[in-house]
MDTraj code that builds the backbone (N, CA, C; nanometers):
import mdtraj as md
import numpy as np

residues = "UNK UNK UNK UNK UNK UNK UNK UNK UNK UNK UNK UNK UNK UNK UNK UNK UNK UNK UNK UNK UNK UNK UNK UNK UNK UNK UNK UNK UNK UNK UNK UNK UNK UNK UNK UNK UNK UNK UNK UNK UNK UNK UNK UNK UNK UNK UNK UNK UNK UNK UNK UNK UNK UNK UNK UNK UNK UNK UNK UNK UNK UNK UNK UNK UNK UNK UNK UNK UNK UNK UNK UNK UNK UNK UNK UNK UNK UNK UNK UNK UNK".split()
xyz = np.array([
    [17.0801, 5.3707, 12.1378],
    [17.0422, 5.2377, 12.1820],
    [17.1226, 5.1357, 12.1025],
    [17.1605, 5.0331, 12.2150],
    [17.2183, 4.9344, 12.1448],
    [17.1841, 4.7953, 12.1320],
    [17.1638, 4.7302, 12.0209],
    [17.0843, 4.5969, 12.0268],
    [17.1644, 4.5132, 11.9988],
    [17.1719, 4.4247, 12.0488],
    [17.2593, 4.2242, 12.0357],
    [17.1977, 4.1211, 11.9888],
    [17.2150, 4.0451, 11.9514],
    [17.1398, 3.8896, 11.9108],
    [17.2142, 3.8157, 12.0281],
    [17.1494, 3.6974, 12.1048],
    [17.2195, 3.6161, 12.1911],
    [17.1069, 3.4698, 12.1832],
    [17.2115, 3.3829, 12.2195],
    [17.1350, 3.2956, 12.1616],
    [17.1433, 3.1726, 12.3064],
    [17.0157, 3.1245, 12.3805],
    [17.0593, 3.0470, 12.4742],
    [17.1031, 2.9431, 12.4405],
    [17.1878, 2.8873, 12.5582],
    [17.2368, 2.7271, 12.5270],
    [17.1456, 2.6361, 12.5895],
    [17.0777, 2.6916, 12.6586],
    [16.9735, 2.5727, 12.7056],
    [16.8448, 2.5749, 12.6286],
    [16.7829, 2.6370, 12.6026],
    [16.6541, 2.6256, 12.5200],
    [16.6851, 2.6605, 12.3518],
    [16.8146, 2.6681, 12.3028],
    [16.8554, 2.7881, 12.1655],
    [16.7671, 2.8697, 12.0964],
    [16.6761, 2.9077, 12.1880],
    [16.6266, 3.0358, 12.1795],
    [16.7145, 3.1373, 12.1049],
    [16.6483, 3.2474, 12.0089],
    [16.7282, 3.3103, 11.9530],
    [16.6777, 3.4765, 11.9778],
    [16.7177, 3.5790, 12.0587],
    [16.6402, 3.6868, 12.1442],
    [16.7134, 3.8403, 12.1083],
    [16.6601, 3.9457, 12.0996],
    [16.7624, 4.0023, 12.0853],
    [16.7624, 4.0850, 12.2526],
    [16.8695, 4.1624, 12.2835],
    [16.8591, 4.2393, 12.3959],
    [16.9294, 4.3802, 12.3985],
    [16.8556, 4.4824, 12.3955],
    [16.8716, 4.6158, 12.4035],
    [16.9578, 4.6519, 12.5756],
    [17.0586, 4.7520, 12.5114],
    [17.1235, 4.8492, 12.6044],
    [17.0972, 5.0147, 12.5986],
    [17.0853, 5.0605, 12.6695],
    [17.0992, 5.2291, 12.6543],
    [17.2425, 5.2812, 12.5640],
    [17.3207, 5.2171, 12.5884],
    [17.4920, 5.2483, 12.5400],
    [17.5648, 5.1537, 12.5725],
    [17.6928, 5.1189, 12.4987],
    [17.7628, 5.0580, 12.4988],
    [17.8329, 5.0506, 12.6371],
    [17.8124, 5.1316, 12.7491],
    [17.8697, 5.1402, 12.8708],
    [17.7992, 5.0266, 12.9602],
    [17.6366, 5.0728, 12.9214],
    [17.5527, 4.9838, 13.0047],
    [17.5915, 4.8103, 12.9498],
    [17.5962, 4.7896, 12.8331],
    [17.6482, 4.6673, 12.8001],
    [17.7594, 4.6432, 12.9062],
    [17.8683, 4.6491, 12.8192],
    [18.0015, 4.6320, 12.9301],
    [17.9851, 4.6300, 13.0828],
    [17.8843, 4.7055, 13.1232],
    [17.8545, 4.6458, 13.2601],
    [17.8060, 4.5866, 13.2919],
    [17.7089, 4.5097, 13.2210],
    [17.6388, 4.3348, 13.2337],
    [17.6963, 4.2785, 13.2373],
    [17.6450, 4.1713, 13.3350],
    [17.7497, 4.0645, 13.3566],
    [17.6853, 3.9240, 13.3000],
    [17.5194, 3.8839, 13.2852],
    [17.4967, 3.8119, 13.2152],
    [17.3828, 3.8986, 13.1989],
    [17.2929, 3.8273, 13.1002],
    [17.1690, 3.8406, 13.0130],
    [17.1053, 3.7059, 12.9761],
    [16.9611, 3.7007, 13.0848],
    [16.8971, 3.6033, 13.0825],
    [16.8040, 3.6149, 12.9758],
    [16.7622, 3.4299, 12.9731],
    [16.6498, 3.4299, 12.8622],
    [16.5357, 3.4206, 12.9005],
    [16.5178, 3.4785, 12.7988],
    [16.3378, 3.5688, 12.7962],
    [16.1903, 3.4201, 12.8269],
    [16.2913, 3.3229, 12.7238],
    [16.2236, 3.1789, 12.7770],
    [16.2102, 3.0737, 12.8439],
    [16.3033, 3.0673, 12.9013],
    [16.4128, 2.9634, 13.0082],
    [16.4418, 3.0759, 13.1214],
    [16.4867, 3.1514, 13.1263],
    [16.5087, 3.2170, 13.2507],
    [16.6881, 3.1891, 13.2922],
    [16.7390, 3.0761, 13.1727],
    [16.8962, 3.0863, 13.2335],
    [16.9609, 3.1865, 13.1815],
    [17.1080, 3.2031, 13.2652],
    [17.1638, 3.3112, 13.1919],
    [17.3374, 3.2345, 13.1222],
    [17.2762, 3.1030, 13.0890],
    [17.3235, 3.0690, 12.9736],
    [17.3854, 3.0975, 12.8022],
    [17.3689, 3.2498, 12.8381],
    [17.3376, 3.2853, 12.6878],
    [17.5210, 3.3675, 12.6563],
    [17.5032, 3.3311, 12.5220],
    [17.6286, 3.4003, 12.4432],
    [17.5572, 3.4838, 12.3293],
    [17.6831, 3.6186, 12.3175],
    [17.6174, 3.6926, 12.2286],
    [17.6200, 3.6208, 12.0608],
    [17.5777, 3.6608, 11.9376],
    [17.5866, 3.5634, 11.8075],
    [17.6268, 3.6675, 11.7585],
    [17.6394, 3.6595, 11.6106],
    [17.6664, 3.7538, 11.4727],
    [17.5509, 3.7329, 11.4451],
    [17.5260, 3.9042, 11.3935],
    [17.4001, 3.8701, 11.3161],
    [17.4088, 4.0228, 11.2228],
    [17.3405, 4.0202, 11.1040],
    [17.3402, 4.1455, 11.0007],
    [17.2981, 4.2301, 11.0405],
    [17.3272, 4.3377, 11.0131],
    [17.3448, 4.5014, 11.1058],
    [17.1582, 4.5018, 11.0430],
    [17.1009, 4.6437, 11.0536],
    [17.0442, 4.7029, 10.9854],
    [17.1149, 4.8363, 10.9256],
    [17.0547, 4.8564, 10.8380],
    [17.0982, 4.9149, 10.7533],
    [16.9845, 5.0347, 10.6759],
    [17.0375, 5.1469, 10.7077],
    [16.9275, 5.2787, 10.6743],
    [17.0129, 5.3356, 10.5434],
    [16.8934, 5.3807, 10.4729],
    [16.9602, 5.4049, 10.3316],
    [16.8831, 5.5085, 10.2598],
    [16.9425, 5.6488, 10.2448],
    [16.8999, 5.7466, 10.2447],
    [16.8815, 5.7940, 10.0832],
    [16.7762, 5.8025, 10.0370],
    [16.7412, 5.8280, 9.8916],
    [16.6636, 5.9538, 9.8441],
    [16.6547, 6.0170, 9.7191],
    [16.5643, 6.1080, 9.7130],
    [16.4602, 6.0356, 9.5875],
    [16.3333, 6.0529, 9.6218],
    [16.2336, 6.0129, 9.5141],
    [16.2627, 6.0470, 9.3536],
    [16.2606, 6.0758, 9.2904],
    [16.2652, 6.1857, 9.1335],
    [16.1319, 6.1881, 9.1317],
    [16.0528, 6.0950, 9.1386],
    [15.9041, 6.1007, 9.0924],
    [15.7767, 6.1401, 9.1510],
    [15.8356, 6.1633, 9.2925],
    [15.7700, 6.2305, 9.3954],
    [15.7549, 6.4099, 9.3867],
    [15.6317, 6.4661, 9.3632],
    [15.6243, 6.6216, 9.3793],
    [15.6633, 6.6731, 9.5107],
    [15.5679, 6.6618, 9.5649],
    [15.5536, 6.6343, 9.7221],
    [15.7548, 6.6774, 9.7826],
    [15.7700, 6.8130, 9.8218],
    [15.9087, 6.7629, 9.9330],
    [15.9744, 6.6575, 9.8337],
    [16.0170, 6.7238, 9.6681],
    [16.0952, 6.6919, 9.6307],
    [16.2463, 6.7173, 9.6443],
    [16.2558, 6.8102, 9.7484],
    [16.4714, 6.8541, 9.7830],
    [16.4652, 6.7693, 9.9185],
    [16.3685, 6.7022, 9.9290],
    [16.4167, 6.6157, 10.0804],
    [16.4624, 6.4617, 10.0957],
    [16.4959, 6.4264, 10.1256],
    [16.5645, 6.3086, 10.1230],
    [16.5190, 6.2168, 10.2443],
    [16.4748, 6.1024, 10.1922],
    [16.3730, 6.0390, 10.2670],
    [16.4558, 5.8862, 10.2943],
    [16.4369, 5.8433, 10.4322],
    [16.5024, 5.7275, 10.4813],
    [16.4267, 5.6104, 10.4303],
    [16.4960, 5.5014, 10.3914],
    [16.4438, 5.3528, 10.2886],
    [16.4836, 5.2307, 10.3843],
    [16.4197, 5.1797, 10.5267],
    [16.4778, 5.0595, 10.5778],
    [16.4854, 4.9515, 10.4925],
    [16.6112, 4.8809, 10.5327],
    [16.5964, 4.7434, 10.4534],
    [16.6242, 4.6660, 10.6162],
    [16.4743, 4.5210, 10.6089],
    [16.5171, 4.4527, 10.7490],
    [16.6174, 4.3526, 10.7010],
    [16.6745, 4.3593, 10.8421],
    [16.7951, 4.2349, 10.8061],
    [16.7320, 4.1170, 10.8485],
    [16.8835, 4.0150, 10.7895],
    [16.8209, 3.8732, 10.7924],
    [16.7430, 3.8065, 10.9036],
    [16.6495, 3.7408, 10.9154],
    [16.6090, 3.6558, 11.0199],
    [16.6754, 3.5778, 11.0891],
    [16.6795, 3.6213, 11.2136],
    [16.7164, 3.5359, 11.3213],
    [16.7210, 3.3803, 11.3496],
    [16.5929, 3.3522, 11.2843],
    [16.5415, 3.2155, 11.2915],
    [16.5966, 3.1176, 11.1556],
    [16.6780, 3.1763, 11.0643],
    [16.7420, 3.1183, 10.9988],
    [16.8764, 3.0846, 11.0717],
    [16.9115, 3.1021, 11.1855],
    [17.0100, 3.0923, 11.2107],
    [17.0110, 3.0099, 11.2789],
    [16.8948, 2.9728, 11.3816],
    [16.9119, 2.8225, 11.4160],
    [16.9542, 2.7028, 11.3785],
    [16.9782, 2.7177, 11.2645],
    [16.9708, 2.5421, 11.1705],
    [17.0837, 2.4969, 11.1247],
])
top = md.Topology()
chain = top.add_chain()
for i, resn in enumerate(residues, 1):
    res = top.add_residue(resn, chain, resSeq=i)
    for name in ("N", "CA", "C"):
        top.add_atom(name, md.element.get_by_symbol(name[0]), res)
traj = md.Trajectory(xyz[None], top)
């Protein structure tokens, strides 16, 4: 799955919008907003997420396993301003 930030020009709504694959993208031709309904919208930059794979030391428990640590990325809504 692939996710975008897009941001309308008529309401600057800030939304994100999921694809199955990068194919299904490329074959859109616009992507309306979720609040306005135009398809006004351009895609933005925005910070990836980011998965970050660690092992505990202090954990007994499935200590040889290596356990995934999300960090969320920045807010969207800082980007309005």
């Amino acid at each position: 799955m692939v996710i975008y930030d897009y941001r309308c020009e008529e309401c600057a709504e800030i939304f994100e919008q999921g694809f199955k694959s990068r194919d299904d993208y490329r074959k859109t031709i616009a992507v309306t907003c979720p609040i306005c309904g135009t398809g006004l919208t351009h895609k933005i930059v925005s910070a990836p997420a980011i998965s970050i794979w660690w092992k505990d030391p202090l954990s007994s428990e499935d200590s040889g396993r290596l356990r995934p640590s999300f960090r969320p990325a920045v807010s969207n809504r800082a980007l309005r301003r």
